[in-house]
ZAVODO-594505 format. One record per residue: residue in three letters; x, y, z of N, C-alpha, C in turn. Coordinates in steps of 0.2 Angstrom, whole numbers, plus 5000, padded with zeros to 4 digits. Layout:
REM ZAVODO-594505
ALAXYZXYZXYZ...
//
This chain:
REM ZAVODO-594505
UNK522851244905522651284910521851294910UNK521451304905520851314905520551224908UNK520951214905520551124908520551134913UNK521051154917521251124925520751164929UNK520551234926519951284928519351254927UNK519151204922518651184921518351144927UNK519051094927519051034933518651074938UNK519251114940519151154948518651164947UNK518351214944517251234945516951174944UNK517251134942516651074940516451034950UNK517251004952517351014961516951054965UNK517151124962516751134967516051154966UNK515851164961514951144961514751104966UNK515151044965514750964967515050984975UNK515451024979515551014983514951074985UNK514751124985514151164985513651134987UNK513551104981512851064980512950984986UNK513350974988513350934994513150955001UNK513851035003513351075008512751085006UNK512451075001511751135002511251065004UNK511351005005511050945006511250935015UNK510450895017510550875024511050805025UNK511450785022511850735021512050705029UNK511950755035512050725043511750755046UNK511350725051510850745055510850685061UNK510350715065510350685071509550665073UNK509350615075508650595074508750575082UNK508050525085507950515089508750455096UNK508850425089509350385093509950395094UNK510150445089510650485088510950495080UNK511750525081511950545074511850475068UNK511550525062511450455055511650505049UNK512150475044512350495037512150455033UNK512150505028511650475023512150495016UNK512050475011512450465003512150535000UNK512450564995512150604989511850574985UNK511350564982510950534976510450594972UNK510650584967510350624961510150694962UNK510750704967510550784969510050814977UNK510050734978509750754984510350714990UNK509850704997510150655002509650595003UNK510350555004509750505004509850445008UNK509550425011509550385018509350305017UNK509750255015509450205013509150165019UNK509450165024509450105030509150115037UNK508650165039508750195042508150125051UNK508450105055508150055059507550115062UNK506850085060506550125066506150085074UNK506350015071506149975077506749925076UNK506649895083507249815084507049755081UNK507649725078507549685073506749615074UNK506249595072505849575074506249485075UNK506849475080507149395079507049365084UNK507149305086507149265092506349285096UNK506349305102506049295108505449385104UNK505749435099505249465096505049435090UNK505149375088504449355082503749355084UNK503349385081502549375081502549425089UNK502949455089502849525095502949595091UNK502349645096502149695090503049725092UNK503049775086503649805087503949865094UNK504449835094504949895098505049945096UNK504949995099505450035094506050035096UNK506650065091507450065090507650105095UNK508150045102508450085105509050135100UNK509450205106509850245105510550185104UNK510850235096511450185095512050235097UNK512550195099513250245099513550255090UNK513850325094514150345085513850365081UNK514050365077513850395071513350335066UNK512850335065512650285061512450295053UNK512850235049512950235042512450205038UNK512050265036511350235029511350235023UNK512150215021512150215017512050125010UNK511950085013511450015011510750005011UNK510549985006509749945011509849885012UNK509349915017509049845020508649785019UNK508649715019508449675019507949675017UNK507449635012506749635012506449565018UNK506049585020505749515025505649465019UNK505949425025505549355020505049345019UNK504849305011504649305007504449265001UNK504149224999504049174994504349184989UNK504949204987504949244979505849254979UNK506149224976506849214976507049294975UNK507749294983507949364985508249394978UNK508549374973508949384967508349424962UNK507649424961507249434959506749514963UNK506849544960506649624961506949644967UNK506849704970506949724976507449734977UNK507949764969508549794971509249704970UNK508749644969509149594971509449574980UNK508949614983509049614990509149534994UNK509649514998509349465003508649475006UNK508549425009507949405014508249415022UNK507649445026508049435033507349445037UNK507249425043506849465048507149515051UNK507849535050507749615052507749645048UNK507349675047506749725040506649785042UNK506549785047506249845049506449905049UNK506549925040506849995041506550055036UNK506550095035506350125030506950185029UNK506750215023507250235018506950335018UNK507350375019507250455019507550475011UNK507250505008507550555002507650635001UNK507950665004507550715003507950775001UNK507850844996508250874995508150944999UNK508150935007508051015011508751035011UNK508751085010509551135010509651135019UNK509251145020509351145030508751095032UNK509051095039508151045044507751105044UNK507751175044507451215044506851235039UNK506951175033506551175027505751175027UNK505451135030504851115033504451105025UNK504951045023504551025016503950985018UNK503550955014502950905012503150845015UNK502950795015503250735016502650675013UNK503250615008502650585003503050505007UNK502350485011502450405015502250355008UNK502850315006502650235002502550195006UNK501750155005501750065007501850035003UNK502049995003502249944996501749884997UNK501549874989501049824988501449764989UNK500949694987501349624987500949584991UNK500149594990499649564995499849544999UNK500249585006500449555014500849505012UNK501249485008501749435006502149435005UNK502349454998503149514995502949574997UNK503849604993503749674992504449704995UNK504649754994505149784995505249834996UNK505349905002505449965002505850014998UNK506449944996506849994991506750024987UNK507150054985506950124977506850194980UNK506950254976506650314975506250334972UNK506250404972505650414968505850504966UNK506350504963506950594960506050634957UNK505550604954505250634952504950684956UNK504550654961504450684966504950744970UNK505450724971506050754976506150814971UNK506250804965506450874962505950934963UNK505350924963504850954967504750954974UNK505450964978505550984984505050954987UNK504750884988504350824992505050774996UNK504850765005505350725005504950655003UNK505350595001505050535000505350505004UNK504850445007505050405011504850335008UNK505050285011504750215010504850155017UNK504350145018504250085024504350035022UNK504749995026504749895024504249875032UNK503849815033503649795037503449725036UNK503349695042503349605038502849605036UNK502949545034502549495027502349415031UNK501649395027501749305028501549325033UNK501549245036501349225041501749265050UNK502249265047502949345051502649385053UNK502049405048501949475049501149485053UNK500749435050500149415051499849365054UNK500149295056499949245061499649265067UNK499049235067498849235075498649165078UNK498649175085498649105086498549125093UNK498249075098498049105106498449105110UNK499149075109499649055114500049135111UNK500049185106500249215106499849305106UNK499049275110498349325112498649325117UNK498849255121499049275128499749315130UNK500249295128500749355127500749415127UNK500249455126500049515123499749545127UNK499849595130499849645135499049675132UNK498749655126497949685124497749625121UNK497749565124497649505123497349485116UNK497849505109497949505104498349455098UNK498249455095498849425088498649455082UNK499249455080499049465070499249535071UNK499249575064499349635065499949655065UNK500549615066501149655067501349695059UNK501249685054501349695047501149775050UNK500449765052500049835052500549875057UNK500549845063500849875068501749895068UNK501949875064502549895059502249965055UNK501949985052501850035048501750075052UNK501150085061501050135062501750145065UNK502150095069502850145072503250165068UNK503350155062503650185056503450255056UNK502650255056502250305054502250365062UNK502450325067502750365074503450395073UNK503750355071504450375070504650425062UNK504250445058504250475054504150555057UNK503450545059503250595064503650635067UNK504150585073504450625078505050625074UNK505350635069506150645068506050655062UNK505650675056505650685047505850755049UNK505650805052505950875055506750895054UNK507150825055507950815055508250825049UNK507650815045507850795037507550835033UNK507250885038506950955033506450945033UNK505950905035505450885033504750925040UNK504150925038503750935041503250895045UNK503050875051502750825051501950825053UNK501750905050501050915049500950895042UNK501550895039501350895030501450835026UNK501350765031501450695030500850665025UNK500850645019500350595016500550525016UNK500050495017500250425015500150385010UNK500350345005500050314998500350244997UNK499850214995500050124993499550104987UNK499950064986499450024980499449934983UNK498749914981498649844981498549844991UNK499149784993499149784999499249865001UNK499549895000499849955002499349995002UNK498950004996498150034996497850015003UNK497649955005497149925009497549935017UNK498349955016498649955023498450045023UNK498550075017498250165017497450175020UNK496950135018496450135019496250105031UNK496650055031496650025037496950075041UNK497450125040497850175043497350215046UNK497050235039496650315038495950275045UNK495850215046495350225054495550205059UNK496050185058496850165066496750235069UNK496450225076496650285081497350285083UNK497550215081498250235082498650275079UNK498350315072498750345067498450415069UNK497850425076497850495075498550545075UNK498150605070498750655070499450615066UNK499650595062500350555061500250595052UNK499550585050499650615043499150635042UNK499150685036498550755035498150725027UNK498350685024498150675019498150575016UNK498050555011498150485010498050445004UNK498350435001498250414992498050344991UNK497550324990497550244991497250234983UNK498050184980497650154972497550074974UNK497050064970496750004972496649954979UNK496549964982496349954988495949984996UNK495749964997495149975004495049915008UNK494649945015494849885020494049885021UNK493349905016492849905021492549855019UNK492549775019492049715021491949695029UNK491149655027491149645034491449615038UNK491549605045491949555048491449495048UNK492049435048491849395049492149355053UNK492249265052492449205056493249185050UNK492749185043493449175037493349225033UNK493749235030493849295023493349265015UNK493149195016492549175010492649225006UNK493249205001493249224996493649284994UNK493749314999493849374999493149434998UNK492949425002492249445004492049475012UNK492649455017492549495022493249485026UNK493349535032493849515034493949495042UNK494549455044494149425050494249445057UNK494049405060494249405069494849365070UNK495049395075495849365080495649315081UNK495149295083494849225085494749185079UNK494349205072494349165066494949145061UNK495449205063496249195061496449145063UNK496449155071496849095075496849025075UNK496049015070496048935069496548915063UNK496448965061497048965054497848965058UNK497748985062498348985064498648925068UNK498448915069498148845074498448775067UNK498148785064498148755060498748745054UNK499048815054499648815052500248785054UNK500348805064500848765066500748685066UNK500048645067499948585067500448585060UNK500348595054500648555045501248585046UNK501548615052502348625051502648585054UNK502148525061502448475063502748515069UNK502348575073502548585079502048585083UNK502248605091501748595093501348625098UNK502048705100501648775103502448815097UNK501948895101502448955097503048955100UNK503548915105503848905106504348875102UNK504248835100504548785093504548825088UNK504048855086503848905081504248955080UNK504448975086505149025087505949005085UNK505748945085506548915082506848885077UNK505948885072506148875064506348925062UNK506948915057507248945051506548975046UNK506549075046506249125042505949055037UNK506349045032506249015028505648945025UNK505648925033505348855032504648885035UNK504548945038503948965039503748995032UNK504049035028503849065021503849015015UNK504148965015504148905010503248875013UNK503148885018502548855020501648885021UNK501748935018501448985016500949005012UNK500449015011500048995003499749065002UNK499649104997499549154996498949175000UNK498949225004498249235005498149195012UNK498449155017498549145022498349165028UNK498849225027498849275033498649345032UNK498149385033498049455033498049505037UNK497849555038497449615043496749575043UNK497049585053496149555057496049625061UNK495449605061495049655068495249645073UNK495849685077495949665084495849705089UNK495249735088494849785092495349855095UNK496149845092496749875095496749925089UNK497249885081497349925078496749935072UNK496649905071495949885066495349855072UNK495049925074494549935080493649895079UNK493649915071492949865071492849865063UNK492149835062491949845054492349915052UNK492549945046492649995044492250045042UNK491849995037491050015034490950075039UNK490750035045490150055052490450105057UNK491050105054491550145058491250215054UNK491550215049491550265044490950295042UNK490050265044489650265045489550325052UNK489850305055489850365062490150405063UNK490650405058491150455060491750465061UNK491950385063492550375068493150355065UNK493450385064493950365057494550455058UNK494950445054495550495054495250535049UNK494950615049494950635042495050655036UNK495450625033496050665031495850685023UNK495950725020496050725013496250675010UNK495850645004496250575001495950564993UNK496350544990496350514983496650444983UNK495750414979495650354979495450324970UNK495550264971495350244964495550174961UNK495250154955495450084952495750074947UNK495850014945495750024936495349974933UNK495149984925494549964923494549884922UNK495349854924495449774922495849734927UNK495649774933496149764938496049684942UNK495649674938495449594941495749534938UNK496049534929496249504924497049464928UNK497449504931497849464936497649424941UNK497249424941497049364948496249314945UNK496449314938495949294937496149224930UNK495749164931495949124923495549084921UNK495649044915494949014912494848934916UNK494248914916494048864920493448834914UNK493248814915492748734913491848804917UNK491148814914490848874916490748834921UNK490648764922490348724929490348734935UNK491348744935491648754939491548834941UNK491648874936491448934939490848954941UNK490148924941489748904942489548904952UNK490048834950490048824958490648834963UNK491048874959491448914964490848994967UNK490649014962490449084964489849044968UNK489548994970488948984972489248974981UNK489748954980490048914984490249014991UNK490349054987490449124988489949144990UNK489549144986488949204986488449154987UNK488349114990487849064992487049084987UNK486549124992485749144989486049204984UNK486549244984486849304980486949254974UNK487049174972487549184966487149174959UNK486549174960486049194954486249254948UNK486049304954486349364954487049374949UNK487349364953488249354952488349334944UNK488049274943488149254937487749304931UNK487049324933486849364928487249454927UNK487649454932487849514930488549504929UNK488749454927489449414925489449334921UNK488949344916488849294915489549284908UNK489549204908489949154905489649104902UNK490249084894489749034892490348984889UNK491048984891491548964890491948964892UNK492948944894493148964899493549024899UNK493649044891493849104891493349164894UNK492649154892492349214896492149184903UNK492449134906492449134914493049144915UNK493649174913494049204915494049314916UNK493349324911493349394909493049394916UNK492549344918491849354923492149344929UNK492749294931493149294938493549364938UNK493549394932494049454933493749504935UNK493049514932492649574934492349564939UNK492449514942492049494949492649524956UNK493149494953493549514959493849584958UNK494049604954493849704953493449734956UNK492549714956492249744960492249724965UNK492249654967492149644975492749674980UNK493449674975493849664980494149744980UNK494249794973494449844974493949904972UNK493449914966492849944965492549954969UNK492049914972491449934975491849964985UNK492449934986492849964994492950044991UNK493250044986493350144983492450154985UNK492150144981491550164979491150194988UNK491050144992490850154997491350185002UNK492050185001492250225004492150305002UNK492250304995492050374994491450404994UNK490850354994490150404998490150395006UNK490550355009490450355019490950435019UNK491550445016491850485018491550585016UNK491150555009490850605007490350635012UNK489850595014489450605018489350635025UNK490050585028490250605035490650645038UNK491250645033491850675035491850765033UNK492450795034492650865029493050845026UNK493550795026494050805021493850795012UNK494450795008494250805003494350755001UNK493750734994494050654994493950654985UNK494350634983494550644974494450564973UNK494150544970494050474964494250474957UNK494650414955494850404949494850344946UNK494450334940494550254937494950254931UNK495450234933496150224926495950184922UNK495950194914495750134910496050144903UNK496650174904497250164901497650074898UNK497650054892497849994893498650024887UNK498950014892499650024888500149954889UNK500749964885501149924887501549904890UNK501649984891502049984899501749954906UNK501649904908501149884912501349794915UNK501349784919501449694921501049654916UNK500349674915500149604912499549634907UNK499549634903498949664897498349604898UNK497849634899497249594896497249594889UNK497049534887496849544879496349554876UNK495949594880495349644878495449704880UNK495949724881496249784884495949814890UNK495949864891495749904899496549904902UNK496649914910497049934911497249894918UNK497549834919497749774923497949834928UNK498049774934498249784941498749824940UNK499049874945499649914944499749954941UNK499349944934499449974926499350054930UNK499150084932499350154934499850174938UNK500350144939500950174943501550174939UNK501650174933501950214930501750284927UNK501250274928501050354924501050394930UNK501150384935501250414943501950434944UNK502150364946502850354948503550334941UNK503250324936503850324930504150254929UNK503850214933503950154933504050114927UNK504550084925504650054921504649974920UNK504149934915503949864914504149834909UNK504649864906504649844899504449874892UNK504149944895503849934888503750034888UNK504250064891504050134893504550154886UNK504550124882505150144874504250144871UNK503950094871503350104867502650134866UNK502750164875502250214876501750274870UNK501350264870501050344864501350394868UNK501250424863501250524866500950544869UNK500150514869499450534874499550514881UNK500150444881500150414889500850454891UNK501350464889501850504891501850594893UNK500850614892500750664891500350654897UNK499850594898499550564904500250574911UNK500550544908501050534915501250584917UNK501450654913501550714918501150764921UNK500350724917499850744920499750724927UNK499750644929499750624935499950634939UNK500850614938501150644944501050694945UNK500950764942500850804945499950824950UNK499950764948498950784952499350754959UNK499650704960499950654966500550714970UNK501050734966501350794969500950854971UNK500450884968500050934971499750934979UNK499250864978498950854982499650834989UNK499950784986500550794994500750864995UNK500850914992501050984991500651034998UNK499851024995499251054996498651024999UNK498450955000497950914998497550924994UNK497750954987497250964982497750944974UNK497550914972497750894968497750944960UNK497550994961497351034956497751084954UNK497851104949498351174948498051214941UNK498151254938497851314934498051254928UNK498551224925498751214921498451134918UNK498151114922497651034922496951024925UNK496950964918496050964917495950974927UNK495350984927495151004933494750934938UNK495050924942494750864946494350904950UNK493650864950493150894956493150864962UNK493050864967492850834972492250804970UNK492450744974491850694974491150704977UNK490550674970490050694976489650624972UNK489350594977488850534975488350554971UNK488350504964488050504958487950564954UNK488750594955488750654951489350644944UNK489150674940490050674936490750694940UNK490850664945491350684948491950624949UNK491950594945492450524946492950554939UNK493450554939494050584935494350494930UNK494150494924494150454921494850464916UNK495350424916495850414914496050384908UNK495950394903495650354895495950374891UNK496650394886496750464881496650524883UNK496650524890496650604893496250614898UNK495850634900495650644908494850694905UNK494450654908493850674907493350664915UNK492750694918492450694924491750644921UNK491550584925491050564921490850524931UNK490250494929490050444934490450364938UNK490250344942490650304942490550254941UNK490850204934490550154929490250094933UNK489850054930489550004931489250004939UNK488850064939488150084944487950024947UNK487549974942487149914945487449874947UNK488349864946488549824949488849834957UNK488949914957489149934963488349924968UNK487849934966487449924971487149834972UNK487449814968487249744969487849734975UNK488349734976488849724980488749784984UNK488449824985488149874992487749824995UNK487249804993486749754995486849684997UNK487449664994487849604997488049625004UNK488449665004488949675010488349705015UNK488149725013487649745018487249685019UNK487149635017486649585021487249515023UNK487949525023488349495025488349525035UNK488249585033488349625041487849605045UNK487249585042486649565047486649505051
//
């Protein structure tokens, strides 16, 4: 008798704790249900544009017409195609061009809720990557969590002049981008369904997903869509150019195009019309990292950033930004000094003197340290650094900097001089596990409920600070005001000064 009592209140808790979840609502196209998950609601599949197939590849996004019925969210959806076999992360997801969906979490007891709202881009340099996953840590802190999928590759980023002409703003490329901002439209007008508020929206990405958070935060197209904006590792401020050399600037519709141009000729076609009838696949097998990116299309990505943010013109938002101290060791490896030599000369043309004396090599193991530190600050260090003095300078919002140099286990890839590889800081954020969160210290496990809660607060509040942790200042140029992450959290400068200004000095005479 007692058991059967037990049962019964066990039922009906779980039946309480189901009403007290938005588990069915109605958004713009009509009714959608969502699964119980960890105590919340949760919305794996949710379309918020039309599939990008047939006669829409390499067209900016539609948005999702209204569906009949009741609509079931309880699957995810497809990763876009992708170099990277579908069995292999991403939930073990298939590959599809209909992608375009993003995912709702949230624990509001009513739509009446008006919680916080925390936007994922997912990294995967414009190539891979995957919307799927949650994030309970957050959620248990009454944050809803979302996640966008948008394409990738050549899918998402090709331009080319037959498909300038097409294009009602006589453009290409961008659709990747142009994917994130109607996500970021449709979150907008319908997260309110789900409890959510659509003043209290932040955005956050790491890697690609950083450089799509920083590209947002000066899209007129994002005005008003979100109030704050977390970007780890990544920014979008080099100068425009004709090619990306190196990853040293970024390009024009027109400088893309010949890339483009040049991709159809090696696929053996001969307009975008054929191009439209190859198999996702044979366009992704053909592919080369770094191919296709975010171009200046005077539409979504309006002009230089720099110059942008220099004047003024940009979204203001409250934001946390930052790097880590070995974020280059992943995209970096030993070579012959000759070669690296005349790689960098071949980069920095009259700059590569320079180049080598502030990164110098006498082997090929230290020209893999020198390629690492090099692409660190070109590519993620000195974009934080100048974004965080044009924001300080011009803007009002607040703007927190951080340099994680944490090297743990827990992490995709160790350098073996330690510091803290690409990534290495999204476990101590997000809880992420690499393998190696069994052999964490207590110092880094002590870090990580530090962090998350700087990244919860600020979604919260756009401040990241509470009575109970070391105190992050706002950023002020060439102050101790950069939050160093090391064995605990200290406020100091921001490291290696003369190389940041040597790369101020580059990119400034790349503009002229």
């Amino acid at each position: 008798m007692k058991s059967g009592l037990l049962v019964a209140s066990a039922m009906l808790a779980v039946s309480l704790s189901a009403e007290a979840l938005v588990l069915r609502t109605t958004v713009e196209q009509g009714e959608i249900v969502g699964v119980e998950h960890e105590g919340a609601a949760l919305y794996k599949r949710i379309p918020y544009a039309e599939a990008p197939v047939g006669d829409l590849r390499w067209k900016a996004p539609v948005p999702k017409k209204s569906w009949e019925g009741v609509y079931n969210a309880d699957e995810w959806g497809a990763r876009p195609p992708q170099p990277i076999d579908p069995n292999q992360g991403g939930a073990g997801l298939p590959m599809s061009e209909d992608c375009l969906y993003l995912s709702v979490t949230t624990p509001a007891a009513s739509t009446a809720d008006r919680l916080p709202v925390f936007v994922m881009i997912h990294g995967g340099g414009f190539l891979t990557g995957s919307y799927s996953g949650t994030q309970e840590s957050f959620v248990r802190e009454g944050i809803i969590y979302v996640s966008i999928e948008y394409r990738l590759g050549a899918l998402g980023f090709m331009c080319h002049p037959e498909l300038s002409k097409e294009s009602e703003h006589g453009i290409s490329g961008n659709y990747g981008i142009l994917d994130q901002i109607t996500a970021l439209q449709w979150i907008h007008d319908n997260i309110a369904s789900f409890g959510g508020d659509p003043d209290k929206v932040t955005i956050a990405g790491e890697s690609a997903g950083g450089i799509s958070v920083s590209i947002l935060c000066a899209s007129p197209l994002c005005k008003g869509l979100f109030r704050g904006a977390i970007c780890e590792s990544g920014s979008s401020f080099w100068p425009v150019a004709e090619t990306r050399g190196g990853n040293t600037a970024i390009c024009t519709v027109a400088g893309a195009s010949v890339a483009g141009e040049d991709f159809v000729k090696r696929l053996g076609k001969k307009n975008i019309k054929q191009m439209r009838k190859l198999e996702a696949s044979t366009i992704v097998d053909s592919t080369r990292m770094e191919d296709f990116w975010p171009v200046v299309d005077g539409y979504a990505i309006i002009d230089d950033q720099y110059r942008l943010y220099e004047s003024g013109n940009y979204n203001d938002v409250n934001v946390i930004m930052g790097y880590n101290s070995d974020e280059g060791s992943l995209f970096s490896w030993p070579m012959p000094v000759e070669a690296y030599r005349a790689r960098v000369r071949s980069i920095y043309g009259d700059y590569a003197d320079r180049v080598m004396e502030l990164y110098p090599a006498s082997d090929p193991e230290s020209v893999r340290y020198a390629l690492g530190d090099i692409f660190r600050d070109g590519s993620f260090a000195w974009g934080t650094y100048a974004w965080a003095n044009l924001q300080s300078r011009t803007g009002k919002g607040k703007v927190y900097v951080y340099y994680f140099d944490q090297d743990s286990e827990n992490t995709v890839l160790r350098s073996p001089r330690g510091g803290a590889s690409h990534v290495g800081e999204m476990p101590f954020i997000y809880g992420y596990d690499f393998g190696g969160r069994s052999r964490m210290k207590p110092v880094e496990h002590h870090m990580e409920r530090i962090m998350s809660s700087y990244w919860i607060n600020f979604t919260k509040t756009g401040n990241p600070n509470a009575d109970i942790l070391p105190f992050w200042s706002e950023y002020k140029e060439g102050e101790s005001t950069v939050m160093v992450m090391r064995n605990g959290f200290f406020l100091d400068k921001i490291p290696d000064q003369v190389r940041m200004d040597f790369f101020e000095e580059f990119f400034r005479n790349k503009r002229r």
